[in-house]
VOTI-747479 format. One record per residue (C-alpha): residue number from 1; x, y, z. Coordinates in nm, 4 decimals. Each point is the difference from the previous one (the first is absolute). Example, Ala and Ser with C-alpha at 12.3 -4.5 7.8 and 13.67 -1.06 7.14 Angstrom:
BEGIN
+------+----------+----------+----------+
! resi !        u !        v !        w !
+------+----------+----------+----------+
!    1 !   1.2300 !  -0.4500 !   0.7800 !
!    2 !   0.1370 !   0.3440 !  -0.0660 !
+------+----------+----------+----------+
This chain:
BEGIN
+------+----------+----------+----------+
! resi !        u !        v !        w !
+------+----------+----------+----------+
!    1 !  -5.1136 !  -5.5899 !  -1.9456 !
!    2 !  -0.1514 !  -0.1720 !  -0.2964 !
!    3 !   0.3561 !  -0.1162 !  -0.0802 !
!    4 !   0.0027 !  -0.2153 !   0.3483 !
!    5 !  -0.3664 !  -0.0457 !   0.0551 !
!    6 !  -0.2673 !  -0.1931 !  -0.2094 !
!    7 !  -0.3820 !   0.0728 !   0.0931 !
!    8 !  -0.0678 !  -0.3587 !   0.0294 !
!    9 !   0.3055 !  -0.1121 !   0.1908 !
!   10 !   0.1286 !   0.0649 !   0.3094 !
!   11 !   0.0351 !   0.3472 !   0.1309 !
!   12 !   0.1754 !   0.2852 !   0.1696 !
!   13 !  -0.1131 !   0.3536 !   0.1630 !
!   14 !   0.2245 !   0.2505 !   0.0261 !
!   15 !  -0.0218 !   0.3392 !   0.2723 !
!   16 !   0.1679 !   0.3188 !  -0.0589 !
!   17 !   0.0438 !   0.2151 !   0.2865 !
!   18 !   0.0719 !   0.3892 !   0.0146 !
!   19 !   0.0197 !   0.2122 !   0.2953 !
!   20 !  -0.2558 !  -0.2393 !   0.1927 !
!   21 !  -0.2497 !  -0.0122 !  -0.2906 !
!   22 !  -0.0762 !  -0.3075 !  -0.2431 !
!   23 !   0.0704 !   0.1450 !  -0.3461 !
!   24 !  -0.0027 !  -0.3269 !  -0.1828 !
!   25 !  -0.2179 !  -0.3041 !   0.0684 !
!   26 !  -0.0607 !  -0.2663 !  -0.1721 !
!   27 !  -0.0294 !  -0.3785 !  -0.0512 !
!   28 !   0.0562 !  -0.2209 !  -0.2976 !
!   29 !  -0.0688 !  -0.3647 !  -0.0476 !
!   30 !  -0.1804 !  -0.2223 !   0.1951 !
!   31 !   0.0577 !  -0.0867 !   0.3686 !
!   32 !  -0.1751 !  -0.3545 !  -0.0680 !
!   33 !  -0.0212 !  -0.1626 !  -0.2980 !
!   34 !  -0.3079 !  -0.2252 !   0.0849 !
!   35 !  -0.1782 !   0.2745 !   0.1513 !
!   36 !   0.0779 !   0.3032 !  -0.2579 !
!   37 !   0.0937 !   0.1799 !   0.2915 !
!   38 !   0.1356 !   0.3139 !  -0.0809 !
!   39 !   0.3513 !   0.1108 !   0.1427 !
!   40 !  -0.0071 !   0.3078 !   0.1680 !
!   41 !   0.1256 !   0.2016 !   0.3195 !
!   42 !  -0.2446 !  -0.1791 !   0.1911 !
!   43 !   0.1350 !  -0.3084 !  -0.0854 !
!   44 !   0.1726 !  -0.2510 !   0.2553 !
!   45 !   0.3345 !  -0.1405 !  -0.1055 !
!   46 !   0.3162 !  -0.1258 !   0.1596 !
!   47 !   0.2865 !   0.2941 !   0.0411 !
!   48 !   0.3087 !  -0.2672 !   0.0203 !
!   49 !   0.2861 !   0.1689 !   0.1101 !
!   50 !  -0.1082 !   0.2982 !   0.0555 !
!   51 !  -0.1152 !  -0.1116 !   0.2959 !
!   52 !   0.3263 !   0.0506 !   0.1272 !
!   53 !  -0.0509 !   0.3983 !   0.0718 !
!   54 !  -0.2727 !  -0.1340 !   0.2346 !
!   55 !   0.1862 !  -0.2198 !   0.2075 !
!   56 !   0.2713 !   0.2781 !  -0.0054 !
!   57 !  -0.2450 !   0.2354 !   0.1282 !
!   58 !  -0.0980 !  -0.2374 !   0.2679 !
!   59 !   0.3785 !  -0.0031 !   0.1267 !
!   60 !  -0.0129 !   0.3455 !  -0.0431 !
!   61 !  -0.2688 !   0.0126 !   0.2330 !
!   62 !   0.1082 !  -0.2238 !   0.2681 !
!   63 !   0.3362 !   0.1978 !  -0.0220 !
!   64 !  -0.1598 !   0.3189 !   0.0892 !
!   65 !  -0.1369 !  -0.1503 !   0.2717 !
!   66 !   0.3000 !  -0.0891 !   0.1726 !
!   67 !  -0.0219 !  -0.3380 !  -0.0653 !
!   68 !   0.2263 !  -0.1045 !  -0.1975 !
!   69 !   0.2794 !   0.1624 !  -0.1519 !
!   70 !   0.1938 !   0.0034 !  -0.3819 !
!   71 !   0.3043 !  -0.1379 !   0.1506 !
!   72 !  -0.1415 !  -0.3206 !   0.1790 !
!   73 !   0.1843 !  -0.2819 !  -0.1000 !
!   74 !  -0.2551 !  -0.3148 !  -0.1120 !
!   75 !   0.1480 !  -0.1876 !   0.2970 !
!   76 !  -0.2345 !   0.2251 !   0.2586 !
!   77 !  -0.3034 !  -0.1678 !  -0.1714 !
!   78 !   0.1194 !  -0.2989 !  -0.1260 !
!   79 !   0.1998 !  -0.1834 !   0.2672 !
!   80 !  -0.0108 !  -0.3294 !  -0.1685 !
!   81 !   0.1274 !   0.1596 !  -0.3176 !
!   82 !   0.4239 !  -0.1384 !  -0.0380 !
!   83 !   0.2918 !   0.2873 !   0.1138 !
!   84 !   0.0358 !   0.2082 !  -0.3018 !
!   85 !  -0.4090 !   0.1454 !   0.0843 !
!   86 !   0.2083 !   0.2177 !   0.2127 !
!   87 !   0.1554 !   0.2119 !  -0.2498 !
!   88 !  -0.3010 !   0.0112 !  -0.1912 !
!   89 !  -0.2313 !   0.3174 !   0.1045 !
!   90 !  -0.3365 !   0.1105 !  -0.1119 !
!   91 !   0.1373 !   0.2813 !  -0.2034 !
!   92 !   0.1963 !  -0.3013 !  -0.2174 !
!   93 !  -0.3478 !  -0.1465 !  -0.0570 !
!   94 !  -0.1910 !   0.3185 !  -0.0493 !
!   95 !   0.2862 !   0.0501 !  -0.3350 !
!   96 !   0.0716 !  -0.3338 !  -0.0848 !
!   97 !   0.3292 !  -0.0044 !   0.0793 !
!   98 !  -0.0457 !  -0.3255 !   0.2558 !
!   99 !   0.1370 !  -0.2656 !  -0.1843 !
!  100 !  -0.2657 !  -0.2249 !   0.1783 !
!  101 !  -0.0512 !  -0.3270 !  -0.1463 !
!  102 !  -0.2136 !  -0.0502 !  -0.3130 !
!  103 !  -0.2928 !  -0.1553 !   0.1792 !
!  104 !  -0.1931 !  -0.0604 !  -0.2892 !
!  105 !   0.2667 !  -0.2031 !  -0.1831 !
!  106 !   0.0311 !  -0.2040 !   0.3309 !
!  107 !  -0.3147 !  -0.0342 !   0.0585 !
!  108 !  -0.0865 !  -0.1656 !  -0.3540 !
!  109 !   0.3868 !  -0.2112 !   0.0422 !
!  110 !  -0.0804 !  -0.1405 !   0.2929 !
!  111 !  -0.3818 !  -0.0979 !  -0.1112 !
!  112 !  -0.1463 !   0.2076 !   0.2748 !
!  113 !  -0.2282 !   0.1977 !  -0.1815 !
!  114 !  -0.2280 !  -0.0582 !  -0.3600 !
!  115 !   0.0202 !   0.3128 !  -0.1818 !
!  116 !  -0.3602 !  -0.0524 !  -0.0949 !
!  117 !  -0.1678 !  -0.0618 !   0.2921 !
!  118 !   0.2010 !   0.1698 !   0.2648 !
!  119 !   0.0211 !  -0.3287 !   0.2376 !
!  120 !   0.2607 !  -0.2336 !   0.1001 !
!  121 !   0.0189 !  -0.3667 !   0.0029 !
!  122 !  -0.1728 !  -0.0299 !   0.3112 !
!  123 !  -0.3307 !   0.2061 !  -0.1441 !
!  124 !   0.1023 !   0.2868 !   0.2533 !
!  125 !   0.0568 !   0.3889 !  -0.1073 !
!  126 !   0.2977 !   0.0789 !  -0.1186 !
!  127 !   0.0260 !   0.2548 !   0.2436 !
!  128 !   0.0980 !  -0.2138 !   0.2598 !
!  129 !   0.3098 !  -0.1685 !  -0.1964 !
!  130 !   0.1864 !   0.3412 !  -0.1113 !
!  131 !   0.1727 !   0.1238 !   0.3662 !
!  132 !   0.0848 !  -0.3220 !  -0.0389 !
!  133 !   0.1864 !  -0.0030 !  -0.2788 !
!  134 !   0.1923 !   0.3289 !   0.0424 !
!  135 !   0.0633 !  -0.1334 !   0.3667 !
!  136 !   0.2369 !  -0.3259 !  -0.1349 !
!  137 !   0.1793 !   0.2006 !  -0.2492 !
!  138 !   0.3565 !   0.0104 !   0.1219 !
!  139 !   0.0693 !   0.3722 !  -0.1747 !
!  140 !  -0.1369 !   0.2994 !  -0.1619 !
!  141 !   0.0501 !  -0.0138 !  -0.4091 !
!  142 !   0.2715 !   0.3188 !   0.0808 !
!  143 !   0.0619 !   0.1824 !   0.2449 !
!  144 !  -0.2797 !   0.2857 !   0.1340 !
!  145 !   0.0855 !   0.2861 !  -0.1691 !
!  146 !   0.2468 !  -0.1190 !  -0.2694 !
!  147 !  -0.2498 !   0.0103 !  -0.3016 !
!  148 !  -0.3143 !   0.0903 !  -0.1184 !
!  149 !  -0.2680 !  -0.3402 !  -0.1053 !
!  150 !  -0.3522 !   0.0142 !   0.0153 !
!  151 !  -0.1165 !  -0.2261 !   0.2481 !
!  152 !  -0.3552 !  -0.0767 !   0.0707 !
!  153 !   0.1296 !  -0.1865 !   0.2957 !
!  154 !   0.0871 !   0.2794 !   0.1695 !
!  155 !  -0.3255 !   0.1878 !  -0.0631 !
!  156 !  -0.1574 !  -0.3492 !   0.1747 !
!  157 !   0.1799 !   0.0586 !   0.3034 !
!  158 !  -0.0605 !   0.3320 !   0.0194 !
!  159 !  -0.4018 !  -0.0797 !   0.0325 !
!  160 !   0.1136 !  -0.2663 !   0.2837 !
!  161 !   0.1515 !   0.2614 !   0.1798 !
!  162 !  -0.3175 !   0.1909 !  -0.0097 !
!  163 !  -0.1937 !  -0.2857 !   0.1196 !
!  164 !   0.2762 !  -0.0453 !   0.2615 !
!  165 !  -0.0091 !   0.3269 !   0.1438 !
!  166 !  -0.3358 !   0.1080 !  -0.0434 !
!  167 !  -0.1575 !  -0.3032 !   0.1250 !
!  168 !  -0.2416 !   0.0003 !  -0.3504 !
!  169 !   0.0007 !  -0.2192 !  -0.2641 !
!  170 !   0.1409 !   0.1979 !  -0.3129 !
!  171 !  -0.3180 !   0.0043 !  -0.1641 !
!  172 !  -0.1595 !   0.1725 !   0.3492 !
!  173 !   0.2529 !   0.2223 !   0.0182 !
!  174 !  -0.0195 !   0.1379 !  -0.3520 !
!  175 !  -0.3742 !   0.0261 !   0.0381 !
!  176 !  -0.0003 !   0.1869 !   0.3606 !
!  177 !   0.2563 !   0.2155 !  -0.0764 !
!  178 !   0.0659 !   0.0997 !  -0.3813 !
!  179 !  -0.3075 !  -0.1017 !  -0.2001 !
!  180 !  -0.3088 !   0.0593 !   0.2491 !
!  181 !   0.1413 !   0.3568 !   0.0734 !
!  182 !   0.0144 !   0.0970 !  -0.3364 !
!  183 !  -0.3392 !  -0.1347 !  -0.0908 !
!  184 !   0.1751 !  -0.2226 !  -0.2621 !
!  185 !  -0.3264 !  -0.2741 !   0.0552 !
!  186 !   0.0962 !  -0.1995 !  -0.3035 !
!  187 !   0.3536 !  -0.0460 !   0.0735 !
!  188 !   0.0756 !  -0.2887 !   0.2292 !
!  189 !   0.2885 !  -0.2931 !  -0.0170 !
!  190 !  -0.0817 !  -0.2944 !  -0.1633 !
!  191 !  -0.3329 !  -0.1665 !   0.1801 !
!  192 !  -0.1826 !  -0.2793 !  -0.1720 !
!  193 !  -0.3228 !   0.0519 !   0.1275 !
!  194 !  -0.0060 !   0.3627 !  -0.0476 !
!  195 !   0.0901 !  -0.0187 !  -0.3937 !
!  196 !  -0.2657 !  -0.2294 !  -0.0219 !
!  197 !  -0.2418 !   0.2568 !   0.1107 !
!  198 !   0.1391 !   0.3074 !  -0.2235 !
!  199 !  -0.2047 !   0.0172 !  -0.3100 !
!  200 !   0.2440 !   0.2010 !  -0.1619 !
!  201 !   0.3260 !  -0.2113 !   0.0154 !
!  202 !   0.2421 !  -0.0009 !  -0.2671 !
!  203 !   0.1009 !  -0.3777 !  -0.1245 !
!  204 !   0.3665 !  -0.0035 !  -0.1216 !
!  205 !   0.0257 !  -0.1573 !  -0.2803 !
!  206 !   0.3774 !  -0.1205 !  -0.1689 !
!  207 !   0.1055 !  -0.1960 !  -0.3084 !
!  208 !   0.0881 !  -0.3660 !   0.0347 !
!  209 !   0.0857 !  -0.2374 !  -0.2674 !
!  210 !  -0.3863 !  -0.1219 !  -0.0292 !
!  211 !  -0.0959 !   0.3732 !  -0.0413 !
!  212 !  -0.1060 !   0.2452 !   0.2373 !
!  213 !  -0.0773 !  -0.1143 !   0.3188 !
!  214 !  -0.1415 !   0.1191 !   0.3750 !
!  215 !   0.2034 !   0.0019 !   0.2423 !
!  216 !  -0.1186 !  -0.0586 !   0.3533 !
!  217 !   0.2259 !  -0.0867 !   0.1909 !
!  218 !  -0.1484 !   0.1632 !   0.3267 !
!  219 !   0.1662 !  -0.1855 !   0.2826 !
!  220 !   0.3472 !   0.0310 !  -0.1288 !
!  221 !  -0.0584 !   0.3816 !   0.0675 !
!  222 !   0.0676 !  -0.0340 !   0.3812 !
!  223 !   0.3461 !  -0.1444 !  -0.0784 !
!  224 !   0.0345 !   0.3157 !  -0.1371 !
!  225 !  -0.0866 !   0.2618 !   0.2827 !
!  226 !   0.1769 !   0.3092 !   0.0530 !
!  227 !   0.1508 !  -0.0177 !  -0.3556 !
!  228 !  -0.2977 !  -0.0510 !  -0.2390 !
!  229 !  -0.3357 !  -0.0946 !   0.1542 !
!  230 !  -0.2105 !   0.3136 !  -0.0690 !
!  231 !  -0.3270 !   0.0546 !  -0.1144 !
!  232 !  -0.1268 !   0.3607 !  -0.0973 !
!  233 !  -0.1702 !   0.2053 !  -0.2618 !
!  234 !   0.0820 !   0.3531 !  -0.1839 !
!  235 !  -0.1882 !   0.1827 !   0.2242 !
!  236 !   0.1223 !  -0.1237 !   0.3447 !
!  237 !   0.3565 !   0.0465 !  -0.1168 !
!  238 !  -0.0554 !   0.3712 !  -0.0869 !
!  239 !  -0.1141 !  -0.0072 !   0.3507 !
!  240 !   0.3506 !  -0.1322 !   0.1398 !
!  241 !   0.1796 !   0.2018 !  -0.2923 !
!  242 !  -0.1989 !   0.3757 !   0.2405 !
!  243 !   0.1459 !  -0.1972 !   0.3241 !
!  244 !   0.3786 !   0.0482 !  -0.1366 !
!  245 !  -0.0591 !   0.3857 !  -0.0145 !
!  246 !  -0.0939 !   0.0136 !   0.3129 !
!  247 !   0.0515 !  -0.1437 !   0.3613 !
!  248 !  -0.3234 !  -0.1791 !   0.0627 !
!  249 !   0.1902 !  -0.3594 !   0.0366 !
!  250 !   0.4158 !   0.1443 !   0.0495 !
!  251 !   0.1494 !   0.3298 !   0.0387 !
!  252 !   0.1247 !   0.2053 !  -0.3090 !
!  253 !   0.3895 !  -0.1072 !   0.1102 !
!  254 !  -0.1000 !  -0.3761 !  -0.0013 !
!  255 !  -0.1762 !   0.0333 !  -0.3310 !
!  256 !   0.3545 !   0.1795 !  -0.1502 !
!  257 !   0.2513 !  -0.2546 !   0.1481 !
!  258 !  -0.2442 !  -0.2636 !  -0.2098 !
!  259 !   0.0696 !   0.2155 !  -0.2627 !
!  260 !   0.3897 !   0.0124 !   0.0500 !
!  261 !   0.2243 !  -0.2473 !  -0.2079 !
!  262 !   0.1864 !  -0.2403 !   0.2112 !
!  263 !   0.3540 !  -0.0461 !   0.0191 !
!  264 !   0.2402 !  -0.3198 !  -0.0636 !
!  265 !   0.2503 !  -0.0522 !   0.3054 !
!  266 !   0.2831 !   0.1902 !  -0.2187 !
!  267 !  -0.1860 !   0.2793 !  -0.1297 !
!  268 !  -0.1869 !  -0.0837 !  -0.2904 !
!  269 !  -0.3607 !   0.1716 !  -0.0321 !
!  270 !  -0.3158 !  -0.2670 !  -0.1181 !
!  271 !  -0.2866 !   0.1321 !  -0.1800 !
!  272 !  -0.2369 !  -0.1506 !   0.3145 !
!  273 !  -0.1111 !   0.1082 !   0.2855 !
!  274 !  -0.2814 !  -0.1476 !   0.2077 !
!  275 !  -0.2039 !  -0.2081 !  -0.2155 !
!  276 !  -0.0065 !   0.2959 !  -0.2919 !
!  277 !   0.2966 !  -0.0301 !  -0.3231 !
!  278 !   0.1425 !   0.3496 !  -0.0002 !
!  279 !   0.1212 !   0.1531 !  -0.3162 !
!  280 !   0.0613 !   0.3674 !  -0.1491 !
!  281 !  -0.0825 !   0.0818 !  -0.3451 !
!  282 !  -0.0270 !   0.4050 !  -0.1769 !
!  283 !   0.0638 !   0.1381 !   0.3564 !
!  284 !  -0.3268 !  -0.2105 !   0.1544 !
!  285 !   0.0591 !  -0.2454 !   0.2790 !
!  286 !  -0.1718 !  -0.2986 !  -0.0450 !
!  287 !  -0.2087 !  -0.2297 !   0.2489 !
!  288 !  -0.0892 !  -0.3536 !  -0.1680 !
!  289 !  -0.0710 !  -0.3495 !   0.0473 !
!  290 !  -0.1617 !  -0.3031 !  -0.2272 !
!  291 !  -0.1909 !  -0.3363 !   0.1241 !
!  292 !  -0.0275 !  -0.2583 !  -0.1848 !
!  293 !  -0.1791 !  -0.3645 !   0.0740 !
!  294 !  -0.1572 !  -0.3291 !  -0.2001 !
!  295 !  -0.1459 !   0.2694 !  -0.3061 !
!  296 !  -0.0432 !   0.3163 !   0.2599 !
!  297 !   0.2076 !   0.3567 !  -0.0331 !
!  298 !   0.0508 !   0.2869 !   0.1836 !
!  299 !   0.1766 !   0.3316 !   0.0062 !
!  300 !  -0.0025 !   0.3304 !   0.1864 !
!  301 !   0.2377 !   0.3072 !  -0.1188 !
!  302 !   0.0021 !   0.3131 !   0.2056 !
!  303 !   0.1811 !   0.2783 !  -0.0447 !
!  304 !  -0.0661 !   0.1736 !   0.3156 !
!  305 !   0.1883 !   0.3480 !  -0.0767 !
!  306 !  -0.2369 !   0.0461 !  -0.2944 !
!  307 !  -0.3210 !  -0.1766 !   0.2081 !
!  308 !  -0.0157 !  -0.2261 !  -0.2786 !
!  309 !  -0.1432 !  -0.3979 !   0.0232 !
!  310 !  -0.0792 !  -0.2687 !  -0.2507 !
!  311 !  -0.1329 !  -0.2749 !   0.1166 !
!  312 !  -0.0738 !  -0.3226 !  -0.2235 !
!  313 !  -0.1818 !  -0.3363 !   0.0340 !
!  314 !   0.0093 !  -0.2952 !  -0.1941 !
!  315 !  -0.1337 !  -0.4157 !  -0.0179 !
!  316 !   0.1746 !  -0.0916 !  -0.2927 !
!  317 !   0.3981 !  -0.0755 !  -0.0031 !
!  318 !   0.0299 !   0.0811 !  -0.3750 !
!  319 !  -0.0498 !   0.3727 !   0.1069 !
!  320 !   0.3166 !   0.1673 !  -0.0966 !
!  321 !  -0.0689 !   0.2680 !   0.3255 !
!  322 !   0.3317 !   0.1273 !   0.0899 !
!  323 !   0.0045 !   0.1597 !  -0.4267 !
!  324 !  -0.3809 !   0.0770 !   0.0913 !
!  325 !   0.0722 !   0.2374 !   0.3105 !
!  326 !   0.3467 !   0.1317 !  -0.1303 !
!  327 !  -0.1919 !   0.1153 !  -0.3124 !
!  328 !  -0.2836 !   0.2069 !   0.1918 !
!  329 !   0.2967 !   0.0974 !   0.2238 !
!  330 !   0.1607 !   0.1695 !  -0.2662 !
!  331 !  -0.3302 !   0.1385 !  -0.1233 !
!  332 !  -0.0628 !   0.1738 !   0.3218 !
!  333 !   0.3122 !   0.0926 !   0.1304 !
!  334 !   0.2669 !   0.0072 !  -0.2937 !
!  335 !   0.2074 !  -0.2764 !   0.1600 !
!  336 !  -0.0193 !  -0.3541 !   0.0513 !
!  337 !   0.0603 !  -0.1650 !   0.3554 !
!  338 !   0.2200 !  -0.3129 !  -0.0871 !
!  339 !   0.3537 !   0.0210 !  -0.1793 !
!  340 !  -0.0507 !  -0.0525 !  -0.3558 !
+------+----------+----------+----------+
């Protein structure tokens, strides 16, 4: 880690996980640059995409309830959305194989949203601009099902369907029913008033053209929710990492169709599944995702055959973590997780 970490800079912590038990531990860096806050597994910092497997896991939920079901065209909970939201089902969204409309380009084009402070023109959350915006596009990007494109959009609409069936806010929900359970208490989606409070939260730090800068860009995080707007530490996501073995928050048949590559409309297998990248490498079946936002990184690889899990931190966007993880992959297991 010395390669990708300087003692004085920003950090990174890094958990290795075998057979349930934390054989590697440790943090590198600092979490705060003013403070000399140390980075470690107790430290706060935004997850970024990989707060997708959580808003997967809350369809998941919802779906083993009876509530909803994989095959429910958008239309069911988005009336006002055009025609084509009827060939579009939660399944499309789950794999990103939608072709929903780039919201975020559209949202920026159409100077509805500032990308640094998350509001519109009017001063209002951007939150209350974006149905709006996938409601007067006239059609999908393709067709549902045609081709694979990762699409934060859908991963938004996703977490509106949770607030729309559940009758929660996303952020409730997540807390009520994923991150309360599993006694994750420092995990929680993005909440201003709570990361003021947390001693031990990471700032992300990224390189600009006057130098290295903070990024804090709060607000703009709730533009982002379902796809990106995590907060968490090490040790509450070894906590969620136990919860996939088991069927404390879905059933072990859920959990595997998560696990299970999609499939294009004529055949063709992805390497996704719900909210995890899916690869094979040496014989061992891969389970990975990365985050990444304003100087903060994340990544989780699990190999759940071998009850393997790295899981890896950052607040600095310079950190290379992708080589980072695939190297200790390879150290552990023989085999790294993404194609070479």
């Amino acid at each position: 880690m010395r390669k990708h970490v300087k003692t004085d800079g920003p950090g990174a912590a890094i958990m290795v996980i075998r057979d349930g038990k934390v054989v590697f531990n440790q943090g590198y860096g600092l979490a705060n640059l003013k403070t000399e806050e140390p980075f470690s597994s107790e430290t706060i910092s935004m997850i970024g995409s990989m707060s997708k497997q959580f808003t997967a896991m809350g369809i998941m939920i919802l779906a083993e309830e009876g509530k909803l079901n994989y095959e429910d065209p958008l239309s069911r909970f988005f009336p006002e959305f055009p025609a084509y939201a009827q060939k579009i089902h939660i399944r499309h969204l789950l794999h990103h194989t939608s072709g929903v409309p780039n919201y975020e380009g559209l949202m920026i084009s159409e100077m509805k949203i500032n990308t640094d402070t998350g509001r519109n023109r009017d001063g209002e959350a951007a939150l209350t601009e974006v149905l709006k915006v996938f409601a007067s596009e006239p059609k999908p990007r393709f067709a549902a099902g045609e081709k694979w494109e990762y699409s934060n959009g859908g991963y938004f609409l996703l977490s509106q369907i949770i607030e729309r069936i559940s009758g929660k806010s996303y952020p409730d929900f997540m807390q009520v029913r994923i991150f309360d359970p599993l006694g994750m208490t420092n995990t929680f989606v993005v909440d201003k008033e709570r990361l003021k409070r947390s001693s031990k939260r990471a700032v992300g730090y990224e390189r600009k053209w006057h130098g290295r800068a903070v990024s804090e860009a709060i607000p703009m995080l709730k533009y982002y929710a379902g796809c990106g707007s995590i907060f968490s530490t090490l040790e509450d996501l070894q906590k969620w990492d136990a919860a996939l073995y088991d069927e404390r928050l879905a059933s072990a048949s859920a959990i595997k169709a998560a696990l299970t590559p999609g499939k294009l409309n004529d055949g063709t297998t992805l390497h996704y599944g719900f909210g995890w990248e899916l690869f094979e490498s040496k014989g061992i079946s891969f389970a990975l995702h990365a985050g990444g936002w304003r100087g903060f990184k994340s990544f989780i690889v699990r190999a759940p055959a071998q009850r393997f899990t790295m899981i890896c931190l950052a607040n600095h966007a310079e950190f290379d973590i992708r080589s980072a993880t695939q190297e200790l992959s390879e150290y552990y297991l023989g085999a790294r997780p993404l194609p070479q």
